[in-house]
C-alpha positions in Angstrom: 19.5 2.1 -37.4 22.2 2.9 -40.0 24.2 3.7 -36.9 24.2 0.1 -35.8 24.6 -1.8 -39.3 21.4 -2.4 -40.0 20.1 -2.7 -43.6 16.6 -2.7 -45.2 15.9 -4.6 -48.9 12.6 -3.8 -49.6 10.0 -6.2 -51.5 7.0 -5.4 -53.2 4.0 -8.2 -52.9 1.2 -9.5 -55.5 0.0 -12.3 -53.5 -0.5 -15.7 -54.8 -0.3 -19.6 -53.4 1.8 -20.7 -51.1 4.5 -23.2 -53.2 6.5 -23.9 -50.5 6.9 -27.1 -48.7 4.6 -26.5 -45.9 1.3 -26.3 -48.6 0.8 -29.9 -50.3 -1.5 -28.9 -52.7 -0.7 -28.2 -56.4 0.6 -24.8 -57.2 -0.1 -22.7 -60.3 0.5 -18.9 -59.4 3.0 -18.4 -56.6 3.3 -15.2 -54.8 5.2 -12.7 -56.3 7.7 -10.8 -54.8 9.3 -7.3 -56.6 13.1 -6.6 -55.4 15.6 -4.2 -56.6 18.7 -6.7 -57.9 21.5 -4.0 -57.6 20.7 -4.0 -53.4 21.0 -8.0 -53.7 24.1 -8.1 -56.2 25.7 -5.3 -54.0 25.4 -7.5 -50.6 26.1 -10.8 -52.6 23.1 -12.2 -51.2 22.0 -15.8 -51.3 23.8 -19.0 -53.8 22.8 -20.0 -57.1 22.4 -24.0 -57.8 21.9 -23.3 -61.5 21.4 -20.0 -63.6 20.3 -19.3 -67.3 23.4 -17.8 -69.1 25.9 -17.0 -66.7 28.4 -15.7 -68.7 26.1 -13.0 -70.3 26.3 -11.2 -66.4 28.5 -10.3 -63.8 26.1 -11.5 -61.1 23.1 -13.9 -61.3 20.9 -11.5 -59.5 21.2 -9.0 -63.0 19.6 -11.4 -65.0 16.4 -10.1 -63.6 17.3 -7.0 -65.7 17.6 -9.3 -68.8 15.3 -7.8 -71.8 12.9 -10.6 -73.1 10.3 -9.6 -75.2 7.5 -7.4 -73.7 4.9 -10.1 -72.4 7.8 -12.3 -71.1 9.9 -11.4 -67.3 13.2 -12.6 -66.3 12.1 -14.3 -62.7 14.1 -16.4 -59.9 12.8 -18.5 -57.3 14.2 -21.2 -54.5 15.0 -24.5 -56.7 13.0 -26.4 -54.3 9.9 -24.2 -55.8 10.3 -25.1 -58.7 11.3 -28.8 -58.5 8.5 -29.7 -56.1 6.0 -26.5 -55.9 5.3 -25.6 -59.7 7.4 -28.8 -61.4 9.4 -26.6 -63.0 13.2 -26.0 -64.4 15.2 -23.0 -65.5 14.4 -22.1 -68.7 10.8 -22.6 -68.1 7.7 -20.2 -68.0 4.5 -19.1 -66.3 1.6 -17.6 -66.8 -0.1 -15.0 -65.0 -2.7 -11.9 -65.5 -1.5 -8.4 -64.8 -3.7 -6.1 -62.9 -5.3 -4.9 -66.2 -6.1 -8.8 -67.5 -3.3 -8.5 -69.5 -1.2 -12.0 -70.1 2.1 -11.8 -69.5 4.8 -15.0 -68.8 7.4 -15.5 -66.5 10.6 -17.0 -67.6 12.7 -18.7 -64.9 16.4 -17.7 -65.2 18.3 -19.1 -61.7 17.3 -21.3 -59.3 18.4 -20.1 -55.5 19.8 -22.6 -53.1 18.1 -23.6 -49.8 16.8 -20.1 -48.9 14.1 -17.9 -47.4 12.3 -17.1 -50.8 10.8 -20.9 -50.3 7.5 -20.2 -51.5 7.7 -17.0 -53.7 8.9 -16.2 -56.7 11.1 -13.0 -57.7 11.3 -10.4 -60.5 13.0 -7.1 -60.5 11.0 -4.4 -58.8 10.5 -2.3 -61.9 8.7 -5.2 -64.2 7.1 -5.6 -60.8 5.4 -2.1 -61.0 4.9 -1.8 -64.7 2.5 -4.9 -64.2 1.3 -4.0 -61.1 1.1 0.2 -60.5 -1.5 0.1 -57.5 0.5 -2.8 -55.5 2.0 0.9 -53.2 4.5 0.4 -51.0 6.4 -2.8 -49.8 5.0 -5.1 -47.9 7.9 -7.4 -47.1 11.3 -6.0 -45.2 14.4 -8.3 -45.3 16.4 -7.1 -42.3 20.1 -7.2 -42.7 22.2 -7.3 -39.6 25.9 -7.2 -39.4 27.7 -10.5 -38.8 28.8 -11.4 -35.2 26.3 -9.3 -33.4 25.9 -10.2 -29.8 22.1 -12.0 -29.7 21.3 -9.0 -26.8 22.0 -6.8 -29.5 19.5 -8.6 -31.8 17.1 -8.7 -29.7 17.3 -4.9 -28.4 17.3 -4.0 -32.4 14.0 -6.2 -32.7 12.0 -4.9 -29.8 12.8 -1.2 -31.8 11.5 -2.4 -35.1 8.6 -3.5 -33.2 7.9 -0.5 -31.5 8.8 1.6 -34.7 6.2 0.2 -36.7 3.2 -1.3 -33.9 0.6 0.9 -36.0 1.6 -1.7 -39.3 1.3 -4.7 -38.0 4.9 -5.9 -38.4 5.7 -9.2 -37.5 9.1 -10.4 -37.5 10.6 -14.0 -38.3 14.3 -14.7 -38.1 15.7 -16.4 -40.9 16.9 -19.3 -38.8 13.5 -20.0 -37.6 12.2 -19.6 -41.4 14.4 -22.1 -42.6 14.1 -24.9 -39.4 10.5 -24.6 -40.5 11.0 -25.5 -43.9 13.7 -28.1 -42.8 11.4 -29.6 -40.1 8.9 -30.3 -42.9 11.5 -32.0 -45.0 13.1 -34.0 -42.3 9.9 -35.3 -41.6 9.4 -36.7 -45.3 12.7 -38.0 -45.4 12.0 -39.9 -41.9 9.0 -41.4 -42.9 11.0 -42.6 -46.1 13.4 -43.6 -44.3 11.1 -45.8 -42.2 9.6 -47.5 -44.6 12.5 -48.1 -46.5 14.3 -49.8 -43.2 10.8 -51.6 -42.9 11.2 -52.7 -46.5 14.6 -53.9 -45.8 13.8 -55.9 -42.6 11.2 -57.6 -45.0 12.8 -58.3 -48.2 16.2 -59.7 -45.6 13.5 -61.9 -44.0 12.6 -63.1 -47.0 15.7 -64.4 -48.3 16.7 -66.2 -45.2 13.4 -68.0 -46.2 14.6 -68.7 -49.6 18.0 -69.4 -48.5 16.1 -72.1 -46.1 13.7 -73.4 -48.6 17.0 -74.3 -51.2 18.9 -75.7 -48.1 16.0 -78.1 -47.0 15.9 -79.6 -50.8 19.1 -80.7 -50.5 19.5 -82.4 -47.5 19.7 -85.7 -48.7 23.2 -84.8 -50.3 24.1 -83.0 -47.3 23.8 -86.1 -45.3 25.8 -87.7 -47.9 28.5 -85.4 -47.6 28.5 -85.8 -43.7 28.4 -89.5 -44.1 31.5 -89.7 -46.1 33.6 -87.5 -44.2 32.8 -84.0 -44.4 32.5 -82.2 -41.3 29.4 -79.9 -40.5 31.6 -76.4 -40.7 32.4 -77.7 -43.9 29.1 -77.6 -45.2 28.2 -74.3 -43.7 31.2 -72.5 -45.1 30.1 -74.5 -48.7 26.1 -73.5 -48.4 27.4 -69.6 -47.4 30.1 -69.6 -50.4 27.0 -71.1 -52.9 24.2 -68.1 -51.7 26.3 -64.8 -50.6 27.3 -63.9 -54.3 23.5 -63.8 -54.3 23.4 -61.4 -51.9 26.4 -59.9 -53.4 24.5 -59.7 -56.9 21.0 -58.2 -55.4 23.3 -55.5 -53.6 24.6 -54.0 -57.0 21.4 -54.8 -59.0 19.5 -52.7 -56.5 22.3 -50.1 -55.5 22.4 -49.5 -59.7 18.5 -49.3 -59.4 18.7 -46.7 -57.1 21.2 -44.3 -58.8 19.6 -44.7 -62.0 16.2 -43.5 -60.4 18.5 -40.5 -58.4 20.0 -39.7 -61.1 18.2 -36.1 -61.1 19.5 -35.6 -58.3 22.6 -36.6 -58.1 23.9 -34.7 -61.1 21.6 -31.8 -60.0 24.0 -28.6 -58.8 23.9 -27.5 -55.1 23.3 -31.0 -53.4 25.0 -32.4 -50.6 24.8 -36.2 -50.5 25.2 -38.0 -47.8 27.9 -40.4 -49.1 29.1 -41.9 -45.6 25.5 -42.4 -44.8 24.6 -44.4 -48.0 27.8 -46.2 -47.6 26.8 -47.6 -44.1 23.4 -48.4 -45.1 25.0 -50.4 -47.8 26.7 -51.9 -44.7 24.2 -52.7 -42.8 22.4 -54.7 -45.8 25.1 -56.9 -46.4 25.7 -57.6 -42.7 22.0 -57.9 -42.3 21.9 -60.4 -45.4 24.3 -62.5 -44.2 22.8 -63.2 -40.5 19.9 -63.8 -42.0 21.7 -66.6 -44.9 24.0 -67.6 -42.0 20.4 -68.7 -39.6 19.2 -70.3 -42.5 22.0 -72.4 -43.3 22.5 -73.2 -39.8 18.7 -74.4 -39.2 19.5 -76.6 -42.5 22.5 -78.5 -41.2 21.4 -79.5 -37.8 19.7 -82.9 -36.5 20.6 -85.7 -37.3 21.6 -86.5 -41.4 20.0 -90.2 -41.4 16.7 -89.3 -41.5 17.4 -87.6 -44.7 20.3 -90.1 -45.4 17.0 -93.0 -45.2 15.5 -90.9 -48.2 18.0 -90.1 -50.6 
């Protein structure tokens, strides 16, 4: 295979829970995965969103070299892991038992980006096997092909793994298929958010043409005033929308400010990609949506006949 490109990184396992997105449940011990760091450093694998001293190292992948004292390990995992799975940070630790009952902690030093590691946690293969001598040989193979090779290629390479190593059981999952699962299960959150928020907004927009109603309907008397002294119905429209749209306008930055402040995490958080235009042209679509709704309301208001409520006032 060396002929053709291909490159093995090979990863000791001590299983543990499953803290990626596709387990709900609360995770305590994640599986852990032993790697050698110079084989990752040398290939510049994977992106950092946030590292523990990064000026101490050449390459964030050496921090799992780092000397701690000797019941604490330098670790790394996917910053999804740790946000969501174990509701940790960098910086933090965890605690696990050694094969002997031994204690020992793990101190998270780098968070990865999006990545294939979802679910696992990382420490340099040598703390790996001084806490864990019996785990024997490696259980997990990443596969590194070179760039730009043909998918027939691919293909021919996997149906030779396969072959090579039918008496192990080996079972192979591209990357891109790893991470659409991961995605899939993400998407699908964000959706139903997304839902609920646009059913939220369909509500709360419903609502204030009801207000907006309500407020015009106590004042009809004077608006039948107005019309019988002169004032043309487009007059009064254009009066009633200039009186209740800097409402709109001022529920639109209350709730917008709201919503940073509660993103804030996020926001300021390394490695994120927001969806600016998006936001923007939801904040759109509010406004709009607002003002058809004010615009119905006001229009409902204003029409008939003004004695009637001429008579009363």
């Amino acid at each position: 295979q060396e002929k053709e490109g291909v490159r093995f990184v090979q990863l000791r396992v001590h299983e543990g829970d499953d803290a990626s997105c596709l387990n709900l449940n609360r995770i305590e011990k994640p599986r852990l995965l032993g790697v050698n760091p110079e084989e990752l450093a040398a290939r510049g694998s994977f992106s950092f969103t946030k590292t523990l001293d990064t000026d101490v190292v050449e390459n964030p992948w050496f921090l799992l070299n780092r000397q701690f004292d000797k019941d604490t390990i330098p670790a790394i995992a996917d910053q999804t892991v740790m946000s969501w799975g174990i509701k940790k940070s960098v910086g933090d630790t965890l605690a696990y038992r050694d094969e002997r009952g031994n204690e020992f902690k793990l101190i998270l030093v780098g968070g990865l980006g999006n990545s294939i590691f979802q679910g696992n946690i990382l420490i340099s293969e040598k703390s790996f096997l001084e806490r864990f001598p019996s785990a024997s040989g490696s259980r997990v193979l990443l596969i590194d092909l070179p760039k730009n090779i043909p998918e027939i290629n691919v293909e021919r390479i996997s149906e030779k793994l396969l072959k090579a190593f039918r008496d192990t059981g080996l079972d192979l999952t591209p990357t891109a298929r790893r991470l659409l699962d991961f995605n899939r299960v993400q998407n699908t959150y964000l959706s139903i958010f997304l839902f609920l928020g646009g059913l939220g907004l369909i509500i709360g927009s419903f609502g204030m043409g009801i207000v907006v109603l309500r407020n015009t309907f106590e004042i009809r008397g004077e608006l039948a005033l107005l019309r019988a002294v002169g004032f043309k119905k487009r007059y009064l429209t254009v009066m009633l929308l200039a009186e209740h749209l800097p409402l709109l306008a001022a529920g639109l930055i209350c709730g917008t400010s709201a919503a940073v402040t509660a993103s804030l995490p996020a926001l300021v958080s390394p490695g994120r990609d927001l969806p600016f235009v998006f936001m923007a042209v939801i904040l759109v679509v509010i406004a709009v949506n607002g003002t058809i709704w004010t615009y119905i309301a006001v229009k409902l208001a204003t029409r008939g006949s003004p004695l009637p409520a001429l008579r009363k006032e």
